[in-house]
C-alpha positions, 0 to 999 in steps of 0.5 A: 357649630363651635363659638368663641370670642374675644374682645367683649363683642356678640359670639352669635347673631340675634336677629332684630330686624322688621320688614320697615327695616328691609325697605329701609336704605339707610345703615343700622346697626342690625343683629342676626340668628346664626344657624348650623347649615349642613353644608358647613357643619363644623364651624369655629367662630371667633370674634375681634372687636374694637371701640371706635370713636363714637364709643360703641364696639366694632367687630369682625367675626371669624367663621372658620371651616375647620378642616380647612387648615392654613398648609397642606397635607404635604405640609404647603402653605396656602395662598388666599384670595380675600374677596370683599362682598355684600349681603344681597336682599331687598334694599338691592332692588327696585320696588317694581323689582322686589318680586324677582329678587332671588329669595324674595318674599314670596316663598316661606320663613327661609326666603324672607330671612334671606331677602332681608339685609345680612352681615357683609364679610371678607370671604377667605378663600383657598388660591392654593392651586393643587390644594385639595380645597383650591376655590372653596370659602374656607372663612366667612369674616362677618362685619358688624354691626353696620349692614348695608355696606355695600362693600366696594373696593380694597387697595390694588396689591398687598404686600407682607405687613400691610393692613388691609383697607376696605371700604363700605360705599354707603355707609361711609366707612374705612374698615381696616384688617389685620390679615398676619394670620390667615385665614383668621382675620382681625379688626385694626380699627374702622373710620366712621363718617363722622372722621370724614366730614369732607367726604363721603362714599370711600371708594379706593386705597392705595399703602404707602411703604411706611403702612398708612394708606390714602383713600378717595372719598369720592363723594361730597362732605356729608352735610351740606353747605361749606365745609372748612379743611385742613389745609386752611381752605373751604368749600360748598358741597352739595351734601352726602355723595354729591361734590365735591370729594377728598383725599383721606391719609389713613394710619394702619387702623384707619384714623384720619391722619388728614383730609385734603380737598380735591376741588380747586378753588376756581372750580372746574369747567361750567360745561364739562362738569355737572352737579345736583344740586348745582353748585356755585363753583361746579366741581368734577372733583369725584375721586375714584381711582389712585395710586401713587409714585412715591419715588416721585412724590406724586399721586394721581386720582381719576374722577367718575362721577357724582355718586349718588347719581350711581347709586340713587334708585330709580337708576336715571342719568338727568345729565351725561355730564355728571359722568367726568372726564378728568383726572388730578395730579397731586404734590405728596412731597409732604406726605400728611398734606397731598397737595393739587397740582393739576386737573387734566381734562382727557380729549374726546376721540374719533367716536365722539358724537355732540348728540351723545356725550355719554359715550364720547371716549373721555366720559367717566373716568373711572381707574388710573394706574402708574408705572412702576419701574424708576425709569418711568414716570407714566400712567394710564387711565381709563374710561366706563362709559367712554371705552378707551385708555388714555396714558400720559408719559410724565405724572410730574409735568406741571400740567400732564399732557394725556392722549388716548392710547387705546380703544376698548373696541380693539379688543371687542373681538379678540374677547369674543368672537362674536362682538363688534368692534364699538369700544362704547359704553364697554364699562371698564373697570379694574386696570393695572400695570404688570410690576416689571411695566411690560403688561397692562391688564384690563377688565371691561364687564362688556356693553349691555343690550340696548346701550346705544340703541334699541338694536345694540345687540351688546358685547360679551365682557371678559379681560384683556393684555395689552403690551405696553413695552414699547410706549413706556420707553417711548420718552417722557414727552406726547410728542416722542410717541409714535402712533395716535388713534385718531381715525374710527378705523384705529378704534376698532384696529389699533392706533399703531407705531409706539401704542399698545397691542393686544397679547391676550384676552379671555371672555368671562360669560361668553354670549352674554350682554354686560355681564362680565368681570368690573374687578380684578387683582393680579396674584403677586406671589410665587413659592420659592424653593424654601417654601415661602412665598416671594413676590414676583415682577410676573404674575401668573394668574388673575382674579375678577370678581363680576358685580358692580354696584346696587341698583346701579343695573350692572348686577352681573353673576355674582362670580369670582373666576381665576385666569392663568397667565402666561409670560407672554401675556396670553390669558385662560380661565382656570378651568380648576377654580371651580364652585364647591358646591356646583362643580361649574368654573368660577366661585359662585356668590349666589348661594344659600350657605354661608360658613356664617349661616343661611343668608343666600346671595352675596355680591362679591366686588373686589378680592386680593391676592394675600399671604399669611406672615409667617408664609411670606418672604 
């Protein structure tokens, strides 16, 4: 293994962790012991750091394959998927648990070293289809010093010259990569939590034109109590991933360029809307999804829940309505200052049942996608726990009207044959519409066993299309869509008239309960005749990954699968994405080597599609 490195940062991890450490939840600054694997026997390190705020140097280390080049033999150059994942050990499970954690401690020297916590890193991977190393990891780019991470979500696309952002859920930072010359990577600059004292546990990013960025803090200001924001008002939290969360407006190497509550100052609905502790004023302000229509000069984020209901261990729900059912439109005209305009509570559906809340179709709202086209002003929504899609035709309205368009149990079936038609509970994550507004792309991970009952038999996950055509141009206002789902019967069949239908599906773990795909990412790229890369309005493959969170229970298999996709919509897993080492369909996370060492299984949760610069039109 060669090393170099640049920027004053460790060439090698030193280990410097006791058993306590393990155990512990909270982050640290940890070193480790890299070791030459026999799987990556020739290995380039290089190292880029940077001095953040609080004085002390930030890293990420490059373990390049060097047989791996950036173009192929015949002289093609490589499309990447970056897939952002964390180190799995023992802070990942339950105490009760510990025992049947892959790598545990029961099994020697090496299966201690990997059940304690280890470096987190973008793996860089070939996407190149026909390449002879289509699907294998060809960089490993470690973060450092912080572990436990718990690496979650970057922006939805990427497009050339955009830094990519990246967020750690628990230890509240913003990482940002220069990605120009992959498969090497550098760090721009890392957003502690210190910047963002209004908010904590960054889920999502979405770049504007001119690089910056905005991210959704989804939980509450770290420290407890009131909190003072930019725009001159104030706020009560009830702490570090509790209530109520922000807006933070990024640079391109993520200082804070301002920080924009997402509470009202009345607060919200006492019933709807749950807090622990509880707060004077209740909030369902836990922004999770964004986007943004910059042509309108408006944002829209999509509330989930108070996080560290999520992510606390033992995994317990006190109250359903912590999970929330609302959705905020924000003013962007000042582009430093979002300003909230309104807070849209989505209508339950014909499901929803008084005695389980829970699963009523407007329960956590996890995703929000816009339309991209200038004749459109819609987006969609869509709910984990509740199941269903909701869309509403204009963003701009004062107050946006929302109604539910589609029920995940529609495509129960077309998934998997052998699955009903109960939309509940299906844990949808990652939605997206196609660039030319034709598509809408959903990713449901699928209800587990026991869900609603100790007869559910649970449903098989996997990704489904749905045309959309005829919704988009139906008009900018509720009442000029035809077709509603309004009876059980259109839950599990379609509402009809204008509203969506489904075009193409594919199961990801058929047969199996709850462990299908929580993340996605469409392949904006095409190589043209001048052998770069261009963006296309229509892509031709997906990407998922098939994790969720930490002790959250939605471990699924750690894979990352590729799906073709045709014009038409139709959906099939690449039977040619396949794991370097086993040879089975999907890159598999759940390994002992690494390019950066022997630290067993990672959880991969979000990827992107990217280009290097100088192969990108």
């Amino acid at each position: 293994m060669r090393f170099s490195s640049s920027s004053g940062a460790p060439p090698r991890w030193r280990k410097a962790l006791t058993f306590a450490g393990a155990l512990a939840l909270s982050i640290g600054a940890v070193t480790y012991t890299g070791s030459t694997t026999s799987a990556y026997a020739d290995v380039q390190v290089v190292t880029d750091a940077k001095t953040a705020s609080d004085g002390k140097q930030y890293w990420v280390q490059n373990h390049l394959v060097s047989k791996d080049v950036a173009r192929s033999a015949n002289g093609t150059p490589k499309k990447w998927l970056l897939v952002w994942a964390g180190d799995e050990n023992i802070a990942d499970t339950a105490v009760k648990d510990i025992k049947n954690l892959p790598g545990s401690l029961g099994g020697g020297l090496n299966k201690v070293k990997n059940a304690l916590p280890g470096p987190d890193f973008l793996a860089v991977v070939d996407a190149t289809q026909g390449s002879p190393t289509y699907g294998k990891v060809v960089n490993t780019a470690t973060v450092g010093p912080l572990v436990e991470n718990e690496p979650h979500h970057m922006q939805y696309v990427w497009h050339k010259g955009d830094t990519i952002y990246a967020g750690a859920l628990f230890a509240a930072a913003t990482y940002a990569f220069d990605v120009s010359a992959l498969p090497q990577l550098k760090l721009k600059g890392i957003s502690l939590p210190t910047q963002t004292l209004g908010g904590s546990v960054p889920d999502a990013y979405w770049v504007l034109k001119d690089g910056t960025a905005y991210g959704t803090y989804m939980g509450g200001p770290v420290v407890p109590g009131p909190h003072a924001y930019q725009d001159g008002s104030t706020q009560i939290g009830n702490g570090f991933a509790g209530s109520p969360g922000e807006v933070v407006r990024f640079d391109q190497n993520a200082q804070v360029l301002s920080e924009s509550p997402a509470a009202t100052p009345q607060g919200d609905n006492a019933k709807l809307c749950d807090n622990l502790p509880q707060l004077g004023k209740p909030s369902c302000a836990n922004p999770h999804g964004i986007q943004a229509r910059e042509d309108l000069n408006t944002l829209v984020t999509s509330d989930y829940a108070e996080p560290r209901n999520i992510i606390l261990d033992p995994v317990k729900q006190p109250s359903p309505y912590l999970r929330r059912p609302t959705i905020r439109t924000w003013d962007i005209s000042d582009r430093n200052h979002p300003k909230l305009k309104a807070v849209s509570y989505l209508p339950d559906g014909p499901r929803a049942n008084p005695a389980d809340p829970l699963h009523s179709e407007s329960r956590a709202v996890m995703e929000t996608t816009v339309t991209n086209l200038p004749g459109h002003k819609g987006a969609f929504a869509e709910t984990m726990q509740g199941g269903a899609i909701f869309y509403t035709p204009d963003i701009t309205a004062k107050e946006p009207h929302w109604i539910e368009v589609f029920d995940d149990g529609t495509a129960g079936k077309p998934i998997y044959a052998q699955n009903d038609s109960n939309g509940a509970s299906s844990n949808g994550g990652w939605i997206q519409t196609s660039p030319d507004d034709r598509f809408l792309y959903h990713a449901v991970q699928g209800r587990q066993k026991g869900a609603l009952g100790p007869d559910d038999p649970g449903t098989t996950g996997g990704v489904y299309v749905l045309d959309i055509q005829k919704l988009v141009n139906a008009g900018d206002k509720v009442e000029d869509i035809k077709g509603r789902v309004d009876t059980k019967e259109k839950a599990q069949q379609g509402g009809g008239g204008d509203l969506p239908t489904v075009v193409g599906s594919a199961p990801i773990n058929p047969g199996v309960p709850g462990a299908g795909p929580h993340w996605g990412a469409y392949d904006n790229f095409v190589l043209g005749p001048d052998g770069l890369y261009h963006e296309t309005q229509q892509p031709q493959h997906i990407a998922v990954s098939n994790y969720f969170v930490a002790r959250s229970g939605l471990d699924g298999d750690h894979k990352v699968n590729l799906l073709n996709l045709s014009p038409d919509g139709k959906l099939a897993v690449d039977q040619n994405f396949r794991d370097e080492f086993t040879g089975q369909v999907g890159l598999n996370f759940n390994r002992k080597s690494w390019p950066h060492g022997d630290f067993g299984n990672a959880k991969p949760h979000s990827e992107l599609f990217v280009v290097a610069d100088a192969d990108v039109k």
